[in-house]
C-alpha positions as CSV (number, residue, x, y, z in Angstrom):
1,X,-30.0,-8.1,-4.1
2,X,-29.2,-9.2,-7.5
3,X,-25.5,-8.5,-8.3
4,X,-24.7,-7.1,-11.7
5,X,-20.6,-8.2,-11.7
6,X,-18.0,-9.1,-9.6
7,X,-15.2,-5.9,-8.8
8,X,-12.9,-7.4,-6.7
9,X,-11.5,-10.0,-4.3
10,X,-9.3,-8.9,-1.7
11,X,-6.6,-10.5,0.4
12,X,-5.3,-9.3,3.6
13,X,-1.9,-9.8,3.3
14,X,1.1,-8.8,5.7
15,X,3.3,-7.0,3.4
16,X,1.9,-4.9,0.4
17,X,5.6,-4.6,-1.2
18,X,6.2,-8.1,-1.0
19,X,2.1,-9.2,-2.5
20,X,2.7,-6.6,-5.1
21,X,5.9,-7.9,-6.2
22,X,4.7,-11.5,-6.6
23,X,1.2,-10.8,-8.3
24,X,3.3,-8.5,-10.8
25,X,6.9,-10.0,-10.9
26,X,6.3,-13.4,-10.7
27,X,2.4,-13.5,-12.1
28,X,2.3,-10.9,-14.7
29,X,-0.7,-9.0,-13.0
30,X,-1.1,-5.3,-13.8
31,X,-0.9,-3.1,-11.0
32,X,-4.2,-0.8,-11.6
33,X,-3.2,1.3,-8.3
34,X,-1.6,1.7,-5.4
35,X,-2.0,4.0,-2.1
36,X,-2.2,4.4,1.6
37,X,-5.9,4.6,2.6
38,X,-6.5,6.8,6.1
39,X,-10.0,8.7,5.3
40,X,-12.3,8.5,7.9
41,X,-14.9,6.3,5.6
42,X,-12.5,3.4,6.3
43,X,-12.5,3.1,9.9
44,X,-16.5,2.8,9.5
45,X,-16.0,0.5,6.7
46,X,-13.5,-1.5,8.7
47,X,-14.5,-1.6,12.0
48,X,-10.9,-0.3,12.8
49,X,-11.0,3.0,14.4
50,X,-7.6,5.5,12.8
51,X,-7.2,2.6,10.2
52,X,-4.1,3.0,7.9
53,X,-4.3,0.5,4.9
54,X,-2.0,-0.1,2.2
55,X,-3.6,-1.3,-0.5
56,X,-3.0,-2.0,-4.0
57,X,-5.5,-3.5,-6.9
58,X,-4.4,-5.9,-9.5
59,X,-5.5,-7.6,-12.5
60,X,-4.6,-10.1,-15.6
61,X,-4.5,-7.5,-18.3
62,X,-7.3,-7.4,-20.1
63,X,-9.9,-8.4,-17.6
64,X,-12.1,-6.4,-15.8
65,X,-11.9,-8.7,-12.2
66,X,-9.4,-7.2,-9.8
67,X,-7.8,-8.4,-6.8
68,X,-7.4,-5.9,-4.1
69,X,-4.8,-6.6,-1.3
70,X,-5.0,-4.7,1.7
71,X,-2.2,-4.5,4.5
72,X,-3.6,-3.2,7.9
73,X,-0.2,-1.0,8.7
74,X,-2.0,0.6,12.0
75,X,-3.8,-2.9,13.0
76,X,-2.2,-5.8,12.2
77,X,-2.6,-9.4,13.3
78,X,-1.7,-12.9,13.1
79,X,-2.1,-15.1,10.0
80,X,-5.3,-16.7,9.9
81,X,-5.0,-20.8,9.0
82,X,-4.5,-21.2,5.4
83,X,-5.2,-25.2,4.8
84,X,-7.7,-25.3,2.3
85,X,-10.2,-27.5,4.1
86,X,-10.7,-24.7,6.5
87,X,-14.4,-23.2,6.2
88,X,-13.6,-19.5,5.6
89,X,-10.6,-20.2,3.2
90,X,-11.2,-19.9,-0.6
91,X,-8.4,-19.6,-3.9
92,X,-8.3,-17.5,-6.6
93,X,-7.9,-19.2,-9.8
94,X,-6.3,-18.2,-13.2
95,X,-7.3,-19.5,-16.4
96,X,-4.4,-20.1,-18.8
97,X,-3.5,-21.4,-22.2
98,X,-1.0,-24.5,-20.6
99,X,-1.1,-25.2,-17.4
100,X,2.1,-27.5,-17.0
101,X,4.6,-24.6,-19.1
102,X,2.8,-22.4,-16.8
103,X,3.9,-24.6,-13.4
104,X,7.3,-25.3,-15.1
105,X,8.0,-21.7,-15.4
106,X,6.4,-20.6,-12.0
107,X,8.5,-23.4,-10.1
108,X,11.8,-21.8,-11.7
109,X,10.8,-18.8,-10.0
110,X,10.3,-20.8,-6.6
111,X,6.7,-20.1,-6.4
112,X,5.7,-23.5,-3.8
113,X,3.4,-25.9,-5.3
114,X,2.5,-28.9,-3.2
115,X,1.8,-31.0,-6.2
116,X,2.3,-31.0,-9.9
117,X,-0.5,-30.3,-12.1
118,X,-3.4,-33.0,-12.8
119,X,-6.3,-33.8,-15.0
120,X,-9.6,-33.8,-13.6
121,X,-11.3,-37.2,-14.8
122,X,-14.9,-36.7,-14.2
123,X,-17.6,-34.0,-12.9
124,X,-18.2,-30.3,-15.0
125,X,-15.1,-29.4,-15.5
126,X,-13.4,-32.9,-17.2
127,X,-10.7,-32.8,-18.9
128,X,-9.0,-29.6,-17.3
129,X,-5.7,-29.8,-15.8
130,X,-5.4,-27.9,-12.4
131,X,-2.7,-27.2,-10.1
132,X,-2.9,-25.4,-6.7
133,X,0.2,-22.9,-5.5
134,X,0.6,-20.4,-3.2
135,X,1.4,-17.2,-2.2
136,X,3.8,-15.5,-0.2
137,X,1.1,-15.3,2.3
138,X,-0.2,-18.6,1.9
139,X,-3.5,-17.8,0.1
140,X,-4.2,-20.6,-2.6
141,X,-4.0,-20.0,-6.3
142,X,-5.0,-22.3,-9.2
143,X,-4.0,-22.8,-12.6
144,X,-6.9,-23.8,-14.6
145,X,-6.4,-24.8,-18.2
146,X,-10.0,-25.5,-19.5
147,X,-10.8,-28.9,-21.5
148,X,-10.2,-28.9,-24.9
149,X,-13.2,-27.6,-26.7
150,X,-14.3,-25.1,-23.7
């Protein structure tokens, strides 16, 4: 296999009005679309027989990477562990132009952060300042303000 592009990532999330709301309210992602999936393709796809998803794509506007979240309205199921040290767990991270306005004005929204934004010091991406935060499902998202110069 040799992959061409990324199209997506998705999240299972628990309530498809509440994940669109953030990633478009609170992130300023643009909803590309949004619909309730029941064709028999997904059951296959899924391995949920008489699946009914809700499901919405999103993106930063002007990229071509989309983030698809997915609510399983006929099959739902408990949260999964979301501490980052779990193998399975991964983030999604966002580049931006200043990582701490971008904190300061995400915390006034009461997006949860568990720390305030730092500099990484050595390694390939020195000179970066990061930040993790999360969502209302507890998936991990980064802000990722590139070193100066890159």
């Amino acid at each position: 296999m040799l992959a061409r592009r990324t199209h997506h990532t998705g999240f299972t999330v628990s309530d498809i009005e509440r994940s669109v709301a953030f990633y478009r309210d609170v992130l300023g992602l643009e909803v590309v679309a949004q619909w309730v999936g029941t064709a028999d393709y997904l059951a296959v796809h899924t391995g949920y027989p008489g699946v009914r998803l809700n499901i919405a794509f999103v993106k930063v506007p002007g990229s071509d990477q989309m983030l698809e979240l997915l609510e399983y309205a006929s099959h739902p199921a408990e949260p999964t562990d979301r501490a980052r040290n779990r193998p399975g767990n991964g983030h999604l991270c966002f580049v931006v132009d200043d990582t701490w306005a971008s904190y300061r004005e995400l915390v006034a929204k009461g997006v949860r952060f568990d720390n305030e934004p730092v500099t990484i010091t050595t390694g390939f991406n020195a000179g970066a300042v990061v930040v993790y935060f999360l969502d209302p499902d507890g998936f991990t998202l980064e802000l990722y303000q590139p070193a100066p110069g890159r």
